[in-house]
Every structure is written in structure tokens, then in C-alpha cells.
N, C-alpha and C positions, 0 to 999 in steps of 0.2 A: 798357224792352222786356222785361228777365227777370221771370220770374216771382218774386213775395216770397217769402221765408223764412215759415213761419207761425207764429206762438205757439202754438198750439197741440201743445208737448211735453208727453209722459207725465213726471209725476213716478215718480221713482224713487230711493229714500234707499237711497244704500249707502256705503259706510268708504272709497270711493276713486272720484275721476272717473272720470265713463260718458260714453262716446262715442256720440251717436245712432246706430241704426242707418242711419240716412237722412236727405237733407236733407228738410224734409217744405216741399216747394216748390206754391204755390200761384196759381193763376191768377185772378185776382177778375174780368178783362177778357176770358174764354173765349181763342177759338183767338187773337187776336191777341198778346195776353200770353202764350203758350205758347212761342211762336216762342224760338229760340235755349237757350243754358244744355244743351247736349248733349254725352255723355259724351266722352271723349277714350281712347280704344281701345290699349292695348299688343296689338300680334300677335304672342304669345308664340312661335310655333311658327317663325313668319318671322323676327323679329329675333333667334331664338338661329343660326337658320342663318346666319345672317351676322355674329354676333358683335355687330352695334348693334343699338340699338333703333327700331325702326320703330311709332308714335305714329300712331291716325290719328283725328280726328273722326267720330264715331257723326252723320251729319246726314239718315239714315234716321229719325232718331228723332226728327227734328222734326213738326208736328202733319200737316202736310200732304206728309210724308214725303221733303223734297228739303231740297238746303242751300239755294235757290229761296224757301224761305218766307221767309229774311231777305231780302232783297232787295224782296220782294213789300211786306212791311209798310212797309219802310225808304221804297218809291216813292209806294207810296197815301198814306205820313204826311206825305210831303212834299209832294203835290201837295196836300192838306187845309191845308197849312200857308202853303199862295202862293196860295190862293183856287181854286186851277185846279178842283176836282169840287164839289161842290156836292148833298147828300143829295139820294139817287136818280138820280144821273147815271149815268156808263156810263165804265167804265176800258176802254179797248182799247189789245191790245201783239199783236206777231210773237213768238213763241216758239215754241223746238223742243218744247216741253212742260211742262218740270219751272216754269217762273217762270209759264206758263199756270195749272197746277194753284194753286199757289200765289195769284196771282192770285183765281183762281177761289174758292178757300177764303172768303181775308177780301173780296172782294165779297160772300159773303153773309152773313158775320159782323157789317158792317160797310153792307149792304143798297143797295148796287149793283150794277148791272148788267154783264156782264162778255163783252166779243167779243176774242174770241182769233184770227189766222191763223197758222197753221202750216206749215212744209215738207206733204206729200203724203208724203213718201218716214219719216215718223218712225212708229214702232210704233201699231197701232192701237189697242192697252191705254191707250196717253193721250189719244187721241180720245174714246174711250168714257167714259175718266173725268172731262173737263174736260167734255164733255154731260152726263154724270150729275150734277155739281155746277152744272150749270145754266145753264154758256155758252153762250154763239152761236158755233158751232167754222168755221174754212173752211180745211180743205186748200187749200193751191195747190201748184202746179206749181215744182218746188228750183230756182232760177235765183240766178246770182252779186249779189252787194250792187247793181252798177252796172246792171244792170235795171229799169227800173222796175215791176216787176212782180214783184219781189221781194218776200217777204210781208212783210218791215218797211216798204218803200214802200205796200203796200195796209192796214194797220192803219193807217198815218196818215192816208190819205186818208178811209179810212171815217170815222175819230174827227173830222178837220176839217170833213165834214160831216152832225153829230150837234149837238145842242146840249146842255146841260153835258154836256159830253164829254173825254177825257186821252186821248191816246195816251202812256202811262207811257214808254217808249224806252227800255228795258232796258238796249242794248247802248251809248249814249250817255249815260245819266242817272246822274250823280257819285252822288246817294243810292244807287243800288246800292252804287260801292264803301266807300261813307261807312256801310252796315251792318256789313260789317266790317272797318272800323276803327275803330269802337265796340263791336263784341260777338266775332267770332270771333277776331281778334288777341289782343285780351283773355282771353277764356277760355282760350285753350292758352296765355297765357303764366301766368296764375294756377295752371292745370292742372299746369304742371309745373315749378310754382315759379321760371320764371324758367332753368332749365335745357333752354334751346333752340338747336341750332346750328345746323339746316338747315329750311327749308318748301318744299314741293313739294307746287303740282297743275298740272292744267288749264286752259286757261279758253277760255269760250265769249265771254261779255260782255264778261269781263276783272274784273269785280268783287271776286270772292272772291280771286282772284291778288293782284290790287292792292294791297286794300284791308287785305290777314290780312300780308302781307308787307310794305307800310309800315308799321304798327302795328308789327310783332317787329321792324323793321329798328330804327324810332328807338327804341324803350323798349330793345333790346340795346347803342344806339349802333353799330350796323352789325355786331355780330357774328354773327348769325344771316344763315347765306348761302341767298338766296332763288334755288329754281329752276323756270326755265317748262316744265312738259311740256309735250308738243304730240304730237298724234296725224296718223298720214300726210295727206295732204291740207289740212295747216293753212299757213300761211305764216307763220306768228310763228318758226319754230324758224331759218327761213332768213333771219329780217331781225333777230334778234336774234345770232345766230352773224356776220354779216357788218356788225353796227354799223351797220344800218339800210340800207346798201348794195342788198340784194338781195332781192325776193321770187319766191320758187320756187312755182309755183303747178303742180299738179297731183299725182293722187293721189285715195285715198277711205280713209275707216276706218265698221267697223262700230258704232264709239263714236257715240253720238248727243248734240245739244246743246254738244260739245266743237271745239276748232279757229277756225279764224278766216280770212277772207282778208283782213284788215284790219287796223288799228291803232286801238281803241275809242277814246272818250272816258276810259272808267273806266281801261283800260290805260297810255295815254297820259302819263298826270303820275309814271308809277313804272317806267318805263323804265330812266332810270337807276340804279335801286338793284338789277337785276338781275344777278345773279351768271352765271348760266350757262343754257341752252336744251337741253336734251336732247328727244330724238324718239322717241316708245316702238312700237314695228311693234306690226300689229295680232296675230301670233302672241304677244307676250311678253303682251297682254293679255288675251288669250283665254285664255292659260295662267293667268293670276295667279286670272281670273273663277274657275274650277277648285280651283285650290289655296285661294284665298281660305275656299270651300266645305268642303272636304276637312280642311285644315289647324287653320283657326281656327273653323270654323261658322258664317261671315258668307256670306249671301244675297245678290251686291251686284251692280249694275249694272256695263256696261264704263268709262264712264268712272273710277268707285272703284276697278274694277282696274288703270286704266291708273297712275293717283295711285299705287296701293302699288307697281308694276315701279318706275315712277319714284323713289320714297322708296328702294327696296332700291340703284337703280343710287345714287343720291347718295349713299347710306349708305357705300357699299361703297367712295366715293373720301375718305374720313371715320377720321381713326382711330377704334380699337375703344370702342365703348361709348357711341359719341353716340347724341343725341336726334335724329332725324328726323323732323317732323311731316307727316301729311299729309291728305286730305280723302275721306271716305268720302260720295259726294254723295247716293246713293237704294240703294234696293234692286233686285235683280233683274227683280219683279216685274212690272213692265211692260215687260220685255224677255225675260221667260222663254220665252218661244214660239218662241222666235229662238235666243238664247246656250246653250241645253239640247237645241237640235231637232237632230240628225244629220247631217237631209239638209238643212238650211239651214246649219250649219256648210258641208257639203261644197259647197255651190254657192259660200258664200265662201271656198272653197280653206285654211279651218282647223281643219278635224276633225282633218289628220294633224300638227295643230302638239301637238295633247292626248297629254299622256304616256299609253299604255296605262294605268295604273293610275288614269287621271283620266277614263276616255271610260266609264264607270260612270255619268257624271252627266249623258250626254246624254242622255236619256231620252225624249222629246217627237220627236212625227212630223214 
């Protein structure tokens, strides 16, 4: 899935070992091949305030700009590999966006056709974008899992009746979390040598939780202690605190893509290797989206800020000087319109969470 190392190095004779400037990494299979191998981020400015080091994945910097593009490859590779698509068929998924776009990408890399349904209530910047790349987009109406008329209940029925046709199943299908735990587990633990003690993000699917977190759990032998954020309106933080006992259902956060009112497939087999559940309000992420800006000069979406509050609060129950890993999943940018706009903070009651020295950066009407 990574991209090769290339041969192609400058000779250069000199009286003592040179260090490339760069890996010079190469793609011979276009965007598919690009997918993964993304920087791993020190926030210097945040982990000296806290004494650890706060670690997060660059996975804006993947081709199709989401951590979303792993997963994407990981499903179409696999449905290619059970017979189930068939060149010039039609991948159709529910997604809030980021596994759409994605999606979207290698169907035409890859020269399929691609129907997406979506929540109604998710940014219009990924409507427009997953049209522009050539999908058949349908908002529907945000309604609980047990609806049928749920947008992952309506992407399956469309794809059941299409011929060569997938409904890919994001939030069900093990290949999501089977991408990483081949590529992004791996990567930060090569990244930082093996000196890892804690992992913290999100999860919408459950995938990237899952699958980055078994990976560090067994190659540490359980050392690396794995924890679930969870944004207000999610149920995981309340069934994970109560040993599966209880879910607390209600609530909303301005984070998109993230939260869950269920227990996935991909989630499911890594249950127990979870260490702890923490709950991030939507003020401490609004605040992070701000600082993240200000502090270190990352552009990121909410969910990436909700990931670093979280990495800070784990950190900080950590003696000094651990590694914290965490997940930077997009950029702002399709959420700018929103996270930067004033009077749409103030309708979601969190302009006045922004420290005066940080409300510089709401800039947008």
C-alpha cells in the first residue's frame, strides 16, 4: 500500500556519511499507492506546556486529505479480492463525508462509479466536493441507526438494487479496521522507535481506534495504554465507563463524522484491550481547533481537535516526558465556514468558550 523508496539518489562523494535530505518516496500506482506513510507531528508548543509530548498523525496529508483514504482503499481492495465489484461497477457507502470523499477518489482512479448517502445536517464544502469528484450525492434526513431510513440503511438498499454493485459498510466491514493494523499502527510505532505509551482518538466507524490500538497494544505486549475519546452525544464513553452496562443516549457535538450510538463491528473485537473512555465537551475542542492554529500553525478540523484535548488530558495523567500519540484526521477546510464564522459559533453557544486572545481567528460571517 506504501509508496516505494526510489533509486533514484543523487550521488554525492564526500569523506563521511550523508544523510538524504528526504525519503524520496514514489508512487508507480497514482493516488492509490499514495494512500498512508504520513508524517507523525510533535506539537511542540503543546507538549512543553504540559511537560509530555503530545505526537499526532499528519493524515491531512494523505492524497484525498482524511485518515478516510485508508480505509477507502483497504474496502474497495477487499471487495476486488471476494469477487464482489467487478470493473465498471458501482461502490456505494453512508458516510458523513471524509470515507465519501475518499471513496470518491479511488473510484476514479480505479474507474468506478461511486453513490454516496449522507446525513443532510454535514457541511456543504463535502457535498460539493464528493460532486465534483464525480459522485451521485443524496442528503437525507440525520435519523438514529434503528430507522430505517437511516442513510446506511438507504445506501444498502440502493447498492442491492444495482447490478455489479457493493455497498462497502464502512461502519461494519473488519477491512476498515484491518487498514490500520497494517499501516497506521505500524507507522507511529516505527516512527517513534517503539517508544509509545499512550494512543488516543475518536472514532466514528471504529476502525482507526481499533485497528492503531491493537497493533500498539500487541507489538508493546500491552504496554501502550489505549484511550476512546468520545464527543458529547456519543454513547461509547458511557458503555465503555460502565463495562458495557449502560448506554446514555442524548446530547450533540459540532464535531462531524465522530461519536457513535452503537458498538461497530470494527469496534467490537478490541473492546477489551481498552484502557479508559474519556469525554471531551464541545468548549475544550473549539478551544484546542484555536490554539492548534495560533500555537503550532495546523489548520485542522474538530474532530483533530477533539484527538489533541484528549492526547493533552491522557498526557497529563502520564508521568513527565511520555509519548502520547494521536490522530490529526483532515483539515479545517471543509468546515471553515462554520469553526471560524462568529455568529455561527454564537448560535452554538461557543464564541464565549474562545479565550480573548484566540477570537482573532473567527474571522468569517
Amino acid at each position: 500500500m506504501l509508496s516505494r523508496v526510489s533509486k533514484r539518489f543523487i550521488s554525492i562523494t564526500l569523506n563521511q556519511p550523508v544523510k538524504p535530505p528526504f525519503i524520496p518516496l514514489v508512487s508507480e500506482n497514482g493516488f492509490p499507492d499514495a494512500i498512508g506513510n504520513t508524517p507523525l507531528l510533535k506539537l511542540p508548543r503543546i507538549s512543553s506546556s504540559i511537560g509530555r509530548n503530545i505526537y499526532a498523525k499528519a493524515e491531512f496529508m494523505n492524497p484525498g486529505g482524511s485518515i478516510k483514504d485508508r480505509a477507502a482503499i483497504y474496502i474497495i481492495n477487499d471487495a476486488e479480492k471476494k469477487g464482489l465489484i467487478k470493473p465498471g461497477g458501482t461502490i456505494v457507502e453512508g458516510t458523513a463525508g471524509n470515507t465519501g470523499i475518499g471513496l470518491a477518489h479511488v473510484c476514479r482512479a480505479k474507474g468506478y462509479k461511486c453513490v454516496i448517502y449522507m446525513p443532510n445536517t454535514q457541511s456543504k464544502t463535502k457535498i460539493e466536493t464528493l460532486r465534483l469528484l464525480g459522485a451521485e450525492v443524496h442528503p437525507v434526513p440525520a435519523v438514529a441507526f434503528t430507522d430505517p431510513q437511516n442513510y446506511n440503511h438507504q445506501a444498502k438498499r440502493h447498492a442491492e438494487g444495482l447490478e455489479n454493485a457493493v455497498w462497502t459498510n464502512q461502519f461494519d466491514n473488519i477491512a476498515n479496521r484491518q487498514a490500520h493494523i497494517e499501516t497506521t499502527g505500524p507507522e507511529i510505532w516505527a516512527q517513534l522507535d517503539g517508544n509509545v505509551d499512550a494512543f488516543t482518538c475518536s472514532t466514528g466507524t471504529g476502525g482507526t481506534f481499533a485497528g492503531t490500538s491493537r497493533y500498539l497494544k500487541t507489538i508493546s505486549n500491552g504496554k501502550v495504554k489505549a484511550v476512546l475519546a468520545d464527543p458529547p452525544g456519543s454513547v461509547l464513553y458511557s458503555y465503555i465507563k460502565s463495562n458495557g452496562k449502560e448506554i446514555v443516549r442524548g446530547g450533540s457535538s459540532f464535531t462531524e463524522g465522530i461519536g457513535q450510538g452503537r458498538v461497530t463491528d470494527n469496534l467490537k473485537p478490541d473492546l477489551d484491550i481498552i484502557d479508559e473512555a474519556i469525554q471531551i465537551p464541545d468548549e475544550d475542542s473549539i478551544v484546542m481547533v484555536y490554539r492548534l492554529l495560533d500555537e503550532e500553525g495546523l489548520f485542522l478540523g474538530g474532530t483533530g481537535a477533539l484527538n489533541v484535548a484528549a492526547a493533552v488530558k491522557v498526557a497529563e495523567s502520564l508521568p513527565e516526558g511520555s509519548n502520547v500519540v494521536t490522530i490529526l484526521a483532515d483539515s479545517a477546510h471543509k468546515y471553515a465556514d462554520r469553526i471560524f464564522s462568529k455568529e455561527w459559533l454564537k448560535t452554538k453557544g461557543l464564541y464565549d468558550a474562545i479565550p480573548e486572545h484566540l477570537k482573532k481567528y473567527a474571522t468569517l460571517d
